[in-house]
C-alpha positions as CSV (number, residue, x, y, z in Angstrom):
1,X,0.0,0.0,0.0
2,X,1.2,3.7,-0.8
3,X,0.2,6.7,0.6
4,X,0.4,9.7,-1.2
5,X,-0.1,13.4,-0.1
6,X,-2.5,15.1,-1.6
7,X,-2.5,19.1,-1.7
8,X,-5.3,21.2,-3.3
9,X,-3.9,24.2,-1.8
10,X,-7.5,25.2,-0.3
11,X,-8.1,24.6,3.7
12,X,-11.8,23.0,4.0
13,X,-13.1,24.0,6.8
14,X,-15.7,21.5,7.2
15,X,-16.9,19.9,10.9
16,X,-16.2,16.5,12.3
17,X,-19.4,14.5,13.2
18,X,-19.9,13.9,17.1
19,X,-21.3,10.3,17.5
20,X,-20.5,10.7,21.3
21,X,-18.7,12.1,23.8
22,X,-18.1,11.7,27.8
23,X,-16.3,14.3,29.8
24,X,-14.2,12.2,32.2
25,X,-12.5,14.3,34.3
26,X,-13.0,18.6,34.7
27,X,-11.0,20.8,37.0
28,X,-10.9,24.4,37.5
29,X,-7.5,26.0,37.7
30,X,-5.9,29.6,38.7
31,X,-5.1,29.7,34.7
32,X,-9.0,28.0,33.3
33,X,-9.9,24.6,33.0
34,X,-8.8,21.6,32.2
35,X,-10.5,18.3,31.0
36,X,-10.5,14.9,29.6
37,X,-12.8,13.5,27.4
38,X,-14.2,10.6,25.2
39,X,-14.8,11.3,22.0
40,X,-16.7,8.9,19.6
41,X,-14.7,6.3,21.5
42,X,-11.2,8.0,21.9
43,X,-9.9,9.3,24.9
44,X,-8.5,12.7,24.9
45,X,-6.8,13.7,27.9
46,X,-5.8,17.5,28.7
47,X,-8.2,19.4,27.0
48,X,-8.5,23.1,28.0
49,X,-11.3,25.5,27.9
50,X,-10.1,28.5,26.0
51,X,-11.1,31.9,25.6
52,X,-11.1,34.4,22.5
53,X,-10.7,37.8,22.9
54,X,-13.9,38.8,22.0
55,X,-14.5,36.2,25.3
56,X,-16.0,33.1,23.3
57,X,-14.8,30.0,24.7
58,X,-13.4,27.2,22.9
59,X,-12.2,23.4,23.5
60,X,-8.0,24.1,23.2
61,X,-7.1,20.8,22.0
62,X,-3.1,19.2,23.8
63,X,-0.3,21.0,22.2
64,X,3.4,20.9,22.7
65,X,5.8,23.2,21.7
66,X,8.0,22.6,18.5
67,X,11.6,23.3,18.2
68,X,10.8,26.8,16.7
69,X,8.8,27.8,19.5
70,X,5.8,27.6,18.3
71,X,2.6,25.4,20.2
72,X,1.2,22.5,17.6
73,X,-1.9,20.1,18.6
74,X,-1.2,16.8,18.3
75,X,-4.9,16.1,18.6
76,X,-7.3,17.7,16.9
77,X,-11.4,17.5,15.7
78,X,-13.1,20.3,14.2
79,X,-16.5,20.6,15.9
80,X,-19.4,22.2,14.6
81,X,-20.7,25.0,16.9
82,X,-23.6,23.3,18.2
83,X,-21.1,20.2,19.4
84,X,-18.5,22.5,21.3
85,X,-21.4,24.3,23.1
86,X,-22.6,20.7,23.9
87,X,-19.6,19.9,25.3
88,X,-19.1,23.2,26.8
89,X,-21.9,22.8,28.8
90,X,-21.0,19.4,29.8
91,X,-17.6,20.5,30.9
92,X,-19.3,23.1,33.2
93,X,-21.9,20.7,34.9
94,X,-18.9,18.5,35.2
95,X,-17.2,21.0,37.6
């Protein structure tokens, strides 16, 4: 089998489909809040509960920094917006 990479040049920005999810674990820090989660049957652990600065939160999906100093996700889903309220609010009740 060969894989080959295949670039349009266009970014699609379209949403990953939630089957389920199942906040695990939520905990308020000084800095936000952390979580972990299930998501159509994968376990993500050390999620984080953003904020824009228009102050719209967001799921911040694990990162780590590369060697030119700048963060990458090494997870990541695109959710529609109705999904990341849904887990929002989850997250929230959690605490």
């Amino acid at each position: 089998m060969a894989f080959t990479k295949k670039n349009s040049g266009e970014k699609k920005a379209e949403s990953g489909k939630v089957i389920s999810f199942e906040i695990l674990k939520a905990t308020q820090y000084s800095w936000g809040v952390g979580f972990n989660m299930v998501l159509n049957g994968v376990t993500i652990y050390n999620c984080t509960v953003a904020e824009t600065k228009d102050g719209k939160y967001f799921i911040s999906f694990p990162s780590r920094k590369g060697s030119d100093g700048k963060w990458y996700s090494y997870v990541y889903f695109r959710f529609s917006e109705a999904d990341q309220n849904a887990i929002l609010e989850a997250v929230q009740n959690k605490l």
